[in-house]
C-alpha positions as CSV (number, residue, x, y, z in Angstrom):
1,X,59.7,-147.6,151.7
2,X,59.4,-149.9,154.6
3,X,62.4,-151.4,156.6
4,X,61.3,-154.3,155.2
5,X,61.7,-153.6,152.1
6,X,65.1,-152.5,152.2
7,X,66.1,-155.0,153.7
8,X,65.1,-156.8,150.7
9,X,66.6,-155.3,148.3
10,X,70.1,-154.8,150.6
11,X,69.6,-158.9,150.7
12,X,69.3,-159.4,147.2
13,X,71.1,-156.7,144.6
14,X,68.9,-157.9,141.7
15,X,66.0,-157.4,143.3
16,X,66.2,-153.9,144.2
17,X,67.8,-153.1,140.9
18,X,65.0,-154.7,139.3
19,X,62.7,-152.6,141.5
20,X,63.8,-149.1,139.4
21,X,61.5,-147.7,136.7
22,X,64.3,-147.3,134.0
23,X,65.5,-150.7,134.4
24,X,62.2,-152.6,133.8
25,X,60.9,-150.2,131.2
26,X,64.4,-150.8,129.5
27,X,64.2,-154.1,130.0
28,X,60.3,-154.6,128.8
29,X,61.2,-152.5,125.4
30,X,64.3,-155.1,124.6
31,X,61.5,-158.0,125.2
32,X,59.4,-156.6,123.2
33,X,61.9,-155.9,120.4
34,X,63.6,-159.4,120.3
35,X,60.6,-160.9,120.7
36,X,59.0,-158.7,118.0
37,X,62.7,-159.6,116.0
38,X,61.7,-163.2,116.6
39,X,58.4,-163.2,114.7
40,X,59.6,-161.4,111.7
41,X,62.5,-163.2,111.4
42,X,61.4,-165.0,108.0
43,X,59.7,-161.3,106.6
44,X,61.6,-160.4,103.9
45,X,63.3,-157.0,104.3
46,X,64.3,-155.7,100.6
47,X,66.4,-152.2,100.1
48,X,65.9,-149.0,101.0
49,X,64.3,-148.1,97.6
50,X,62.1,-151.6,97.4
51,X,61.0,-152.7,100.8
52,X,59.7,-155.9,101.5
53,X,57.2,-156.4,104.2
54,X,59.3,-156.7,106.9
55,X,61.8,-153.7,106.7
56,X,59.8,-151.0,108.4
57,X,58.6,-153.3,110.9
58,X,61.9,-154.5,111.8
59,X,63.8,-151.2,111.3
60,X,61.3,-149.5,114.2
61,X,62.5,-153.1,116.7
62,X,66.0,-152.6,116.2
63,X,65.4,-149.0,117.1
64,X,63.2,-150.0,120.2
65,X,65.6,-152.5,120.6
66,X,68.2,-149.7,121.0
67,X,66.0,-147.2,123.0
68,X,65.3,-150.0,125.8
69,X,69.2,-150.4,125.9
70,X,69.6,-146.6,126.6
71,X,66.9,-147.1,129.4
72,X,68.2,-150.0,131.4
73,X,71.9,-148.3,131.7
74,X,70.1,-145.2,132.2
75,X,68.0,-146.6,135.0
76,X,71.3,-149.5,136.0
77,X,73.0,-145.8,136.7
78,X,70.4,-144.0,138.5
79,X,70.0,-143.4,142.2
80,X,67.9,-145.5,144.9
81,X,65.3,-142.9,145.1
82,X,64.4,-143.7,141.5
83,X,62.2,-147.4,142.5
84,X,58.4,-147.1,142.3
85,X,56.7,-146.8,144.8
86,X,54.3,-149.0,146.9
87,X,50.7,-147.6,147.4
88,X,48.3,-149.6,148.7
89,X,45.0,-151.2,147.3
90,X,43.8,-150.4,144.0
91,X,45.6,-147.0,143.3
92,X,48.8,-149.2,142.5
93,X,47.5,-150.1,138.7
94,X,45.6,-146.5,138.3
95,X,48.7,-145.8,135.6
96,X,48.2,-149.0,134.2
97,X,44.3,-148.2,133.8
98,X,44.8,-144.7,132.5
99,X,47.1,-145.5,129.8
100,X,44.8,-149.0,128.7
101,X,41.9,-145.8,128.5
102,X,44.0,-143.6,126.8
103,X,44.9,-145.9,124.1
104,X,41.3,-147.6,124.2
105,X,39.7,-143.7,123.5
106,X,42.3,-143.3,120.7
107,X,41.1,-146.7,118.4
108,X,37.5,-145.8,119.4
109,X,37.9,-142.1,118.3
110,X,39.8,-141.8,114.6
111,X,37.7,-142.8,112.5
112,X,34.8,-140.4,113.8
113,X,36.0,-137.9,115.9
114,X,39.6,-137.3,113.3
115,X,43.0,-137.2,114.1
116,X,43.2,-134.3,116.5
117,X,40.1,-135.2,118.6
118,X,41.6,-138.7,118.9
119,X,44.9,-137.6,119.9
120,X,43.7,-135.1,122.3
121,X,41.9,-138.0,124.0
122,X,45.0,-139.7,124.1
123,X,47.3,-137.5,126.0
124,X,44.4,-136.3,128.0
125,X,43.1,-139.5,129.5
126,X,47.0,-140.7,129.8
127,X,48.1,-137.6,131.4
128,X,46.2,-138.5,134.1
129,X,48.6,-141.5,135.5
130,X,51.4,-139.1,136.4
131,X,50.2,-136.9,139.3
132,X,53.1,-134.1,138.4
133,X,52.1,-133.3,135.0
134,X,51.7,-129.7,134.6
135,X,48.6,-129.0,132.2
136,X,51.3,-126.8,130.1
137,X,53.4,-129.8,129.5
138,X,50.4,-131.8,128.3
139,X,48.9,-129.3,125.7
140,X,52.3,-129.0,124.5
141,X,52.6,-132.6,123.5
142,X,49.1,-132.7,122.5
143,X,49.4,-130.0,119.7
144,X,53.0,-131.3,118.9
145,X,51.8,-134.9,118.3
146,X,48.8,-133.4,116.3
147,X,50.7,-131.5,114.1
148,X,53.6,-134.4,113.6
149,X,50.8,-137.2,113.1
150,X,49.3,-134.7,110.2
151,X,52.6,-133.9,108.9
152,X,53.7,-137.7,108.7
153,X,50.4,-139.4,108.0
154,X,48.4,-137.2,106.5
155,X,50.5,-135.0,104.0
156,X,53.7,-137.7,104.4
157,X,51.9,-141.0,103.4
158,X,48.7,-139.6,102.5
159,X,46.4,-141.9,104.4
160,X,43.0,-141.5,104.5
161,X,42.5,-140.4,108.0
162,X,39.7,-137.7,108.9
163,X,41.5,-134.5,110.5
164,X,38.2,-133.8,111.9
165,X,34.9,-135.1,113.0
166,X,32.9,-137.0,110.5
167,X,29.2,-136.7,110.6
């Protein structure tokens, strides 16, 4: 970080808070969850045992809704060193790209590749916008996810998705 810049966020408090990871991932998840709140306001929601369109929906924005909370005091609490950093040129929205990929890959693959193809994609393609990702860590999540999305979906709901490649 230049002089510059903290001198910019020493001038202005808001601005250097707003400069911290946790504190606009916290606050994009709230806007994303009131917002989401907002257009299913008129959904009906039902009971537990008969749900109307709108309670699953809603139930997983109230719990974003929560998680972004958690975030922005988590981030409101963290130290300076915790603001993103300023890379020049084009390497700045290489996270940004990887994720867009990942999730691209994903909606491309299910249908023919299955479930654990697609998700290996996934976590694959968006492991590659953190630069300290161990491959370890990534496996890991890859057969965790793979076995929770079979567990839920598959065997949970039973939906019809392909656990493997369809040819």
């Amino acid at each position: 970080m230049s002089s510059q810049d903290g001198n910019a966020a020493t001038a202005s408090p808001l601005l250097g808070l707003l400069r911290r990871k946790n504190v606009l991932a916290g606050l994009f998840f709230i806007g994303v969850a009131v917002f989401g709140l907002w257009l299913s306001r008129n959904y009906s929601i039902g009971t537990a045992t008969r749900m109307g369109t709108g309670y699953v929906p809603r139930l997983l924005l109230w719990l974003l809704l929560v998680l972004g909370g958690g975030v922005l005091v988590q981030g409101l609490r963290a130290a300076r060193e915790d603001m993103f950093p300023q890379p020049g040129g084009i390497l700045r929205f290489w996270p940004l790209v990887a994720v867009t990929l990942a999730m691209v890959a994903f909606g491309l693959a299910l249908e023919r590749l299955g479930l654990v193809i697609a998700v290996a994609l996934l976590l694959g393609i968006g492991s590659l916008a953190e630069r300290n990702l161990r491959l370890w860590e990534t496996v890991a999540a890859t057969v965790l996810l793979i076995l929770l999305s079979w567990l839920i979906f598959i065997l949970g709901l039973g939906l019809a998705i392909p656990l493997w490649p369809v040819w």
